[in-house]
N, C-alpha and C positions, 0 to 999 in steps of 0.2 A: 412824517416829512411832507411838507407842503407841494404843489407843483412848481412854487416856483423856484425849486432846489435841483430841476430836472438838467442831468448832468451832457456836457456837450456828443459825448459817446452815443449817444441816445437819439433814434431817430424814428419819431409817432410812426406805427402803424396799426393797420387792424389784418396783418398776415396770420396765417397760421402758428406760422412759430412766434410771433409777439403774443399769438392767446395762452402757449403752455403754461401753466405753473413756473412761477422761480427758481423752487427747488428742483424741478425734472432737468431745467436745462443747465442748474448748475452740476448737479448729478453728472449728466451726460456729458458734458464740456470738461468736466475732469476723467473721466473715465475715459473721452477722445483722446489727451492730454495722455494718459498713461499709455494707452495703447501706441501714439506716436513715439513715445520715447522708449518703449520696449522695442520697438522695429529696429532689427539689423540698420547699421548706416549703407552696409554694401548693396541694400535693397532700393537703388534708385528709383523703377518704376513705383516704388511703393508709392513712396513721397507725394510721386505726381498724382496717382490715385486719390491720394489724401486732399490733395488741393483741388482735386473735379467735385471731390464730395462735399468739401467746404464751400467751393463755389454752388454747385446743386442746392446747397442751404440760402445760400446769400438771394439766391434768385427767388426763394420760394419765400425768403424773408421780405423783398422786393429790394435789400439795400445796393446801390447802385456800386462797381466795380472802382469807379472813382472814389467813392465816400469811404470806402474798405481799406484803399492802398495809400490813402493820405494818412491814416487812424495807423498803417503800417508803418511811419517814419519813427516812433516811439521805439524799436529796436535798432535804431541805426549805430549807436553803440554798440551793438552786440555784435553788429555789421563789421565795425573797424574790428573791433576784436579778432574777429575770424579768420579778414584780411592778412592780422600781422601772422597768424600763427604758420602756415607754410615757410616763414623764413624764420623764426626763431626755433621751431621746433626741432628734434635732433634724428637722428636714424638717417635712411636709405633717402639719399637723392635724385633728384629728377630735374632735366633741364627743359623749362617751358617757356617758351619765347626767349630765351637767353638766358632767363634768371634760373640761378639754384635753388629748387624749391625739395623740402621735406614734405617725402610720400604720407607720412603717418601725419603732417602736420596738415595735407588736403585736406585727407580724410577727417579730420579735426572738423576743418573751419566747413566741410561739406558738412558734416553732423551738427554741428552748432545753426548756422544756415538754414538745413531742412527744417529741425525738429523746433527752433528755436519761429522762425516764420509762421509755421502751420500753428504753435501754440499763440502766436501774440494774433492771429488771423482769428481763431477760434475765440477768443476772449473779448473780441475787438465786436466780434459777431452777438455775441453773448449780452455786449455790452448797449450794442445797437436795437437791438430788442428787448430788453428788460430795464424798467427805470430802476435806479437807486433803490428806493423803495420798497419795492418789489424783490431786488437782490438782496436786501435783508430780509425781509421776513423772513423768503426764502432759507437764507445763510439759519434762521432761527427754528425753520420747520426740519434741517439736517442735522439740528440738533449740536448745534456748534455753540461752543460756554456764551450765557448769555452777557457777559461782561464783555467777551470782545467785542459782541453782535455791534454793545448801547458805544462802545469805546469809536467802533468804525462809523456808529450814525454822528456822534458828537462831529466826528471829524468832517465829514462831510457837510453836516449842520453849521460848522462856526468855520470851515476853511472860507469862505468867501468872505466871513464878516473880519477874520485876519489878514486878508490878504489888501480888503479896503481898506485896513487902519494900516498897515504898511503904504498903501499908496497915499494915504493924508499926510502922513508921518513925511513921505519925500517932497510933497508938492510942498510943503512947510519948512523942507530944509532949503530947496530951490528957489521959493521966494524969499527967502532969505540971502540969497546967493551963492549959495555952497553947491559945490560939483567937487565929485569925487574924481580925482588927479591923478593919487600919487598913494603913494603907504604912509604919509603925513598924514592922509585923511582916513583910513583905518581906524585913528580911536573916535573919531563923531560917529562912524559905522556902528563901531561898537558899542557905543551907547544907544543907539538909536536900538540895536538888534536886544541890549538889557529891558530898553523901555517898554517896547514891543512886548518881551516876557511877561516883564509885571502886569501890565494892563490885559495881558491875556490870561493868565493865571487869577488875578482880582474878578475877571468876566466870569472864569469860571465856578471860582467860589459864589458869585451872588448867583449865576445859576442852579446851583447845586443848593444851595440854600431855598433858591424859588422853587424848585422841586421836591424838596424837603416838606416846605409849608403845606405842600398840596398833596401830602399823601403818600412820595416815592421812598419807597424802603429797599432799594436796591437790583428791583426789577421794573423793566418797564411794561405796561398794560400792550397785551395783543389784540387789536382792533379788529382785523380782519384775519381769521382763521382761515389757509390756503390751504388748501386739496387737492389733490388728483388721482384720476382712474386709473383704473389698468392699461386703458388704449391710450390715453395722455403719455405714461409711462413709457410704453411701446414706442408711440411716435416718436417722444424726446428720444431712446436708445436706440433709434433707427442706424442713427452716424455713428455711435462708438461702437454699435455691432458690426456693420459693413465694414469699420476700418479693423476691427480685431480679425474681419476672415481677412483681409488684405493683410494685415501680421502674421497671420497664420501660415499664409503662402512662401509671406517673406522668408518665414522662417526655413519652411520645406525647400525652397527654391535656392 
């Protein structure tokens, strides 16, 4: 994958944590990832803990507090979700500020909240320091089917070149003068979204044909073979060990 496929997530450094390996820090970003969602919900100071640690990363990553919490609006969904559950949810009530709210259903959207923030925090981090590029190999030195590896790069690879031929496809319907209204205009949608298909399905056949002629029998060639030491190792597992003793406590405590 060329550089200029480097995805907006992604922000150049030469920090410490931008030199790990791929793989270490996807390693260690899923195993932070488990360790948060094994935490008791009733362990609040956990939580917070979890978020000094992720920030302690962020700082040493150099990525800015702003750049972090804008990349955090991507779970605002998950936001509303949480929101509703105190009122729909059933069991023992509680009046907070006037409203009747379900204790079991705080507890809920506190847990969804916690566990669901520090994970899209950590990914966002993950994502801030390792190109594309890099996150596959990676994804291909853990040993993951290589079919999904080529499936995830295609996507990444032809998402932009889809997404321009969607925006020719509109600037072509509007100079035409078509604006969509109404649900009158649903089946030119609809065609437009068939057309799209074909022409991206035909793209992908002459590609798979071009790769064909040169050689691909089903795997793709590994360029550069990634490595890491035992103290790379170490380094990356620094955050999913400190938050497993902070589990630990939760757990005791």
């Amino acid at each position: 994958m060329g550089a200029g496929h480097a995805h907006k997530l992604y922000r150049h450094g030469h920090s410490p944590v931008h030199g790990l390996p791929p793989h270490t820090k996807l390693a260690a970003v899923f195993a932070f990832v488990v360790v948060v969602v094994s935490t008791p919900r009733e362990a609040m100071w956990a939580f917070g803990l979890y978020a000094v640690l992720l920030g302690a990363v962020a700082c040493v990553a150099h990525v800015p507090a702003a750049f972090l919490f804008r990349r955090l609006l991507i779970e605002v969904p998950f936001v509303a979700f949480a929101v509703l559950m105190p009122f729909v949810a059933e069991g023992e009530r509680v009046d907070v500020l006037g409203l009747s709210l379900s204790v079991n259903g705080l507890w809920g959207a506190w847990n969804v909240l916690a566990k669901g923030t520090l994970g899209v925090a950590a990914s966002v981090l993950l994502a801030a320091t390792t190109e594309l590029r890099e996150l596959l190999l990676g994804l291909e030195r853990l040993k993951l089917p290589p079919l999904l590896v080529q499936i995830a790069s295609f996507m990444i690879r032809y998402g932009d070149v889809i997404t321009d031929e969607m925006r020719r496809m509109r600037i072509a319907r509007e100079s035409r003068g078509f604006e969509a209204k109404g649900v009158k205009h649903w089946g030119v949608l609809a065609k437009s979204a068939g057309a799209l298909f074909i022409r991206s399905y035909e793209r992908g056949e002459r590609v798979h044909l071009a790769m064909v002629s040169r050689g691909y029998a089903g795997s793709m060639p590994v360029i550069d073979e990634v490595t890491a030491s035992r103290a790379q190792w170490s380094y990356a597992f620094a955050l999913p060990s400190a938050a497993l003793v902070v589990c630990l406590l939760g757990w005791v405590l």
